[in-house]
N, C-alpha and C positions, 0 to 999 in steps of 0.2 A: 138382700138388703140394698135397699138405695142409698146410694155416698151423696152427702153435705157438704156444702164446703162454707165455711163463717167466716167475711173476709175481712180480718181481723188480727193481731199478733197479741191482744190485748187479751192475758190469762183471765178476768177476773169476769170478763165480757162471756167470753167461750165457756165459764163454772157454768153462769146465769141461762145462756142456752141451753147447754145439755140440761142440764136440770129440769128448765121449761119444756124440753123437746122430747121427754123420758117418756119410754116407753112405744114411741113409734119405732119401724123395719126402719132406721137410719145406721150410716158410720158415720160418725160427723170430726169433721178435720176441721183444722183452721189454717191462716196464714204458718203457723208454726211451722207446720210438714208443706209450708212451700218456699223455703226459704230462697230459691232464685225467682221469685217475684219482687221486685221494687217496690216500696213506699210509694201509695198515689195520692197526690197531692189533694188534698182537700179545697181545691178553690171557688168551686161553685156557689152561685151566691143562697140557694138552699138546702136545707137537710137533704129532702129529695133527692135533689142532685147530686149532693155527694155521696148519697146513701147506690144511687144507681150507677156513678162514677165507680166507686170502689166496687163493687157486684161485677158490673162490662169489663173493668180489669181482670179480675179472677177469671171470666168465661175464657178469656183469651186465653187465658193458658192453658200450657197444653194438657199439664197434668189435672185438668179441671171440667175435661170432655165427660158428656155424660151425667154430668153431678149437677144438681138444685145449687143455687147459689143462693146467702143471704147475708147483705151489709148491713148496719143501720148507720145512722148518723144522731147525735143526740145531742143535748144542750139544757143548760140550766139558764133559764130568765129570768131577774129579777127586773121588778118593775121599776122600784127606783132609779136603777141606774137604766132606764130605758130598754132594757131587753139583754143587757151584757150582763156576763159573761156567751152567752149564747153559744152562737156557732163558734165562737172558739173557745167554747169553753177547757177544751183539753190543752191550749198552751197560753191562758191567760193570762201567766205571767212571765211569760214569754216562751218561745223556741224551746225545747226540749224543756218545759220547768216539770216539776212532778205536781203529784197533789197537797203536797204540804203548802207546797210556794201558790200553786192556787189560789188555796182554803185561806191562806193565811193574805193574801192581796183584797180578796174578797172582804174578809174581816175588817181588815184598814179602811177599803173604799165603804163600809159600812156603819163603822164604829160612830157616826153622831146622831143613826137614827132610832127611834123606840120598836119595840117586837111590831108594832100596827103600820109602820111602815117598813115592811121587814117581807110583805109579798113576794112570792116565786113560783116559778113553775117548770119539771120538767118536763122537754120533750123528746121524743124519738122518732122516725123515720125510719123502717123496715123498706127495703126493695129485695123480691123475690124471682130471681129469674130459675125460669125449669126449663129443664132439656127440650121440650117440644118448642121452645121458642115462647112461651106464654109470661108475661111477669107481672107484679104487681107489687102497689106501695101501699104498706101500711103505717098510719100515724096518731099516736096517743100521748097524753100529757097527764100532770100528776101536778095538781096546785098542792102550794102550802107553805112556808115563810124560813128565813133565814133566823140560824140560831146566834145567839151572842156571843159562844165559844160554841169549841168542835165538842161533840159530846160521843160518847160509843167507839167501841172498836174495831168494828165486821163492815162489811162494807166497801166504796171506794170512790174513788172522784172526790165528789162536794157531800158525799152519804154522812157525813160527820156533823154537814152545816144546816143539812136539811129535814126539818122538823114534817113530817107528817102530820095535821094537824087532829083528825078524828082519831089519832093514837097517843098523843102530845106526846111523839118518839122519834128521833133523826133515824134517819136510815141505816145509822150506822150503830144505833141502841134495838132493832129490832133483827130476828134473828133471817136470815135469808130467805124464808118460806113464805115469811110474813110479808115482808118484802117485797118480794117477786107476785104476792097478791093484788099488792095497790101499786106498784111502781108503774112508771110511765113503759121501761123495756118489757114488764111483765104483760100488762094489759095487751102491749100489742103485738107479741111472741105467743098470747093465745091466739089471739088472732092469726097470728103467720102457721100456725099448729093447725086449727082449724082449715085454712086453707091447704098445706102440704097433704092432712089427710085426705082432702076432698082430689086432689089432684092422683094420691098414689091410691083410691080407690078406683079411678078412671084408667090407670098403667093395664 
């Protein structure tokens, strides 16, 4: 079995992997089982980079020799408000907020416009470093508009606020399978799948 490591402390993130990643020779760990690893700061000014920032931290550790690393970085766009929430989308209402204080900022900054100006988009940023020293980035996005209230209970982030539009269902009203079919982490987690298998049939 090849060891994984998802560099991340984020449980709901880590479900959505293993899930996606099922069925391949992996052990897949996350930040959890590395708890003397530090928070890396997300400053970079793109996904990318912060997606390849948090991955170069993991490698360095010690207990991380040997193992496939993979970060991502993600973000929700809406167009009205020019691209915000975006890359910060995890503390958009500030330093340590959760997702309620988010969802519920979001709301506010939105509440005078109609569903047609209500566009969004998410995105993600996969970086995958392997042990030979090889890496790569993967990157996929998922259009489709903000809801007027939070609707659904599964889910996380902003999955409450965001209507998928060829299901007219937030993410957080559709069940995790469905989800992970059209989502932005989904599409491009095959993609990093596809790649991992192409790599561990080369081992």
């Amino acid at each position: 079995m090849q060891r994984l490591v998802v560099a991340t402390r984020n449980p709901n993130k880590v479900r959505e992997i293993k899930a996606l990643l099922d069925g391949l020779p992996l052990e897949i760990y996350s930040l959890v089982e590395h708890p003397d690893l530090p928070p890396v700061e997300e400053d970079q000014p793109t996904y990318a980079g912060n997606a390849l920032k948090k991955a170069a931290a993991v490698r360095a550790a010690a207990g991380a020799a040997g193992a496939v690393i993979i970060a991502d970085d993600s973000g929700l766009e809406v167009k009205a408000l020019e691209g915000l929430p975006g890359m910060h989308s995890a503390r958009f209402a500030g330093p340590g907020a959760g997702d309620r204080a988010n969802n519920r900022l979001l709301l506010e900054r939105m509440s005078p416009l109609p569903p047609e100006k209500r566009a969004a988009a998410f995105r993600c940023v996969v970086a995958i470093l392997f042990p030979d020293g090889k890496s790569c980035l993967v990157e996929e996005s998922c259009p489709g508009r903000i809801a007027l209230a939070a609707r659904g209970e599964s889910g996380f982030g902003y999955d409450p606020l965001f209507i998928y539009e060829p299901a007219g269902l937030t993410f957080a009203e559709m069940g995790a399978k469905e989800k992970n079919r059209v989502s932005h982490r989904g599409k491009a987690l095959r993609r990093v799948r596809s790649l991992i298998e192409r790599w561990l049939g080369r081992c």
